[in-house]
C-alpha positions in Angstrom: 50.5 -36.7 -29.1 47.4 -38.0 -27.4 47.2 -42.1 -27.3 50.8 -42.1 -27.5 51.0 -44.0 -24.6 49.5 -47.6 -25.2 49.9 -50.2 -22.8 48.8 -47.6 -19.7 45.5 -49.0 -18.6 43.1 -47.2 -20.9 44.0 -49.4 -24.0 44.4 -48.2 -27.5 43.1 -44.9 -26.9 45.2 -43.9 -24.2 44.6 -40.2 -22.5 43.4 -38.9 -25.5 40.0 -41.0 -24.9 39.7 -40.5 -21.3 39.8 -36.6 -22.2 37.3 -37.1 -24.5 34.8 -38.9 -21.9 35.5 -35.9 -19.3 34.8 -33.5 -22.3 31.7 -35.2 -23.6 30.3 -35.4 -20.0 30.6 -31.8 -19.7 29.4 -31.3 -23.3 26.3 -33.2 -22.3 25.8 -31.4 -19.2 25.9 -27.3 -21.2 23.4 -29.4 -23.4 20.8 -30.3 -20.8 21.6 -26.9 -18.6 20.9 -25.0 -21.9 17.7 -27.7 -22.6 16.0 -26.7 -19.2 16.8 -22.8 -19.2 15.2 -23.4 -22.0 12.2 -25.3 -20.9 11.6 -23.0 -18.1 11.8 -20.1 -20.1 8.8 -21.7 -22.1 7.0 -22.8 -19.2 7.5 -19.1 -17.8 6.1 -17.7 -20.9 3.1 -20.1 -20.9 2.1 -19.7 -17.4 2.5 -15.8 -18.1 0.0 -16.2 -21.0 -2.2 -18.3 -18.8 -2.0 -16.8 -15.2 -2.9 -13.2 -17.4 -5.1 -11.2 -14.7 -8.8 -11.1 -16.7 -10.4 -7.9 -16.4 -13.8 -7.3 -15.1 -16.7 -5.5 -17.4 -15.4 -1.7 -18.0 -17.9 0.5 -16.4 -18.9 3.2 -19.2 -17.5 7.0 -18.8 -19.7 9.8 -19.0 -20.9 11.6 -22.2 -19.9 15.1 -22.6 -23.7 15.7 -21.9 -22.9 14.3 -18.5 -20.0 16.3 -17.9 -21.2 19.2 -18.3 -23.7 18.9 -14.9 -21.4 16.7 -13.3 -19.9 17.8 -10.1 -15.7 18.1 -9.4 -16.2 14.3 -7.9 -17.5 12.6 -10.4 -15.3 14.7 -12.9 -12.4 13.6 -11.3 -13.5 9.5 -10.9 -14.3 9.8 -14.7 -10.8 11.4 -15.2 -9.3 9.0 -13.4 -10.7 5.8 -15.2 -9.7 7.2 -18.4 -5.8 7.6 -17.3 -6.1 4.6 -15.7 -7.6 3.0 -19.2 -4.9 5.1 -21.3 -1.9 3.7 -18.9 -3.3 0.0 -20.1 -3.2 0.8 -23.6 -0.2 2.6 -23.5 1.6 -0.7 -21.7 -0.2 -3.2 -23.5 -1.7 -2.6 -26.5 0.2 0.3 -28.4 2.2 -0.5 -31.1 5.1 1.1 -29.2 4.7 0.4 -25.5 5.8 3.6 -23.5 6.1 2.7 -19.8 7.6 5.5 -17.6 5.5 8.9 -19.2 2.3 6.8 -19.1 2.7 5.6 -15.0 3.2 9.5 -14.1 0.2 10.8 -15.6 -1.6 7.2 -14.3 -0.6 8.8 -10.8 -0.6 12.1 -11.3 -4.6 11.5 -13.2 -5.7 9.0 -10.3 -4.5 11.0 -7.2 -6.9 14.4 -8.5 -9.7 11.6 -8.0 -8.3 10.5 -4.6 -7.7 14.0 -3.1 -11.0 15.0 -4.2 -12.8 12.2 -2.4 -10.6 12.6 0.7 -11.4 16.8 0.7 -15.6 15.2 1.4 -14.3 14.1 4.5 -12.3 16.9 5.7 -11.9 17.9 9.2 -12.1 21.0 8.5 -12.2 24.0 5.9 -8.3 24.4 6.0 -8.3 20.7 6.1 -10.3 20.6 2.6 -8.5 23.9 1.1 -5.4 21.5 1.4 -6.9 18.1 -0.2 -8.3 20.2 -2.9 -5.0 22.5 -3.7 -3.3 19.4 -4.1 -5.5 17.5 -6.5 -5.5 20.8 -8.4 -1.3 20.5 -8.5 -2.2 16.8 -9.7 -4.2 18.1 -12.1 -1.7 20.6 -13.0 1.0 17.6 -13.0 -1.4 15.6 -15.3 -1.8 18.3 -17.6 2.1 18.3 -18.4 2.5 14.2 -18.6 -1.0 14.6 -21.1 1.5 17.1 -23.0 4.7 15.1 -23.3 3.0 12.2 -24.3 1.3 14.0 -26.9 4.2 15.9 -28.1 6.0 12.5 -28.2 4.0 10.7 -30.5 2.1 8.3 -28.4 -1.4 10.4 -28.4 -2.8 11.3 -31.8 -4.6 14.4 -31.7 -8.3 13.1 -31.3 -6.8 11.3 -28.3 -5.0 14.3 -26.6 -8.0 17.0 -27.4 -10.8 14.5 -25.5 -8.2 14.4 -22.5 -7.3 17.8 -22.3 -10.7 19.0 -22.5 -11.4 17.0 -19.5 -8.4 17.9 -17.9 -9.3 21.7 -18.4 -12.8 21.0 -16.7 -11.3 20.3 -13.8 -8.6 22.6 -13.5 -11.1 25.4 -13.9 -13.4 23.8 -11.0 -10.7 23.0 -8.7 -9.4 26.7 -9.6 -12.5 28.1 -8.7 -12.8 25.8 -5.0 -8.8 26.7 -3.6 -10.0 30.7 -4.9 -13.3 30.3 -3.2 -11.7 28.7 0.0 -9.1 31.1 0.5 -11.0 34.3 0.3 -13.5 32.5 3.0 -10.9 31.3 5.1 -8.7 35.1 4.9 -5.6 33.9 3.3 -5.7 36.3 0.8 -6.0 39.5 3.0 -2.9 38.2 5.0 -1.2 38.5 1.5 -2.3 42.0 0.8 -1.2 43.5 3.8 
């Protein structure tokens, strides 16, 4: 079939061995395309390793001693280092690496901190009734991600409790505040009319 036709230019080999050049050329050329998605895959994987952000020195969280005569803002900073220290396990060190759970209650747990600090600035009492009723719905949304990922395997029980207790803290300060602030401020008396 192929090299049937000898005397055509190509010699003894006929078609059949200009096929095979066109063939090998594009054999070699899957070979090196394959070779350097290769090689940038490995130099992807090594600058990865390398370029890998270094964290800072961890500042230490508070003893329960400490807790205990701490005030909502410094609750809630503490809070919101340990979420944001839980997210970083959960994502990088765990044995099973849970992503989407973990970033809601990183959100949920730093925003308590972040509406907490932005209520010491309020313009006015309705202004920090508002910034603190919504790190209290935070801290409301924290205590359900806290849940799931407990209930889900990814927090053992020692883990969960330490949390939670925390978590409870400040949902019985921040309950306390938004109560406080609406009886001062009269929105409760509109309700009971």
């Amino acid at each position: 079939m192929f090299g049937s036709h000898v005397g055509n230019g190509h010699g003894a080999e006929g078609n059949y061995g200009s096929w095979l050049r066109v063939q090998g050329s594009w054999f070699r050329l899957l070979v090196m395309a394959y070779e350097k998605k290769s090689y940038r895959k490995a130099v992807k994987a090594e600058k990865a390793s390398a370029y890998k952000p270094k964290r800072g020195k961890l500042a230490p969280l508070m003893k329960e001693d400490e807790k205990e005569k701490a005030s909502i803002h410094e609750l809630s900073f503490d809070f919101a280092c340990r979420t944001t220290r839980l997210y970083q396990y959960l994502t990088e060190d765990a044995e099973y690496k849970e992503y989407s759970h973990s970033k809601q209650l990183y959100r949920s747990g730093s925003s308590i901190g972040a509406n907490v600090r932005e209520s010491k600035h309020a313009q006015s009492d309705a202004d920090f009734l508002s910034k603190m009723s919504i790190a209290y719905k935070e801290a409301d949304e924290s205590d359900f991600w806290l849940h799931l990922l407990h209930d889900n395997g990814y927090l053992d029980d020692k883990q969960f409790e330490s949390l939670d207790k925390d978590l409870t803290r400040i949902l019985k300060i921040l309950t306390s505040i938004v109560k406080t602030m609406r009886t001062k401020l009269g929105y409760d008396k509109e309700k009971d009319k």
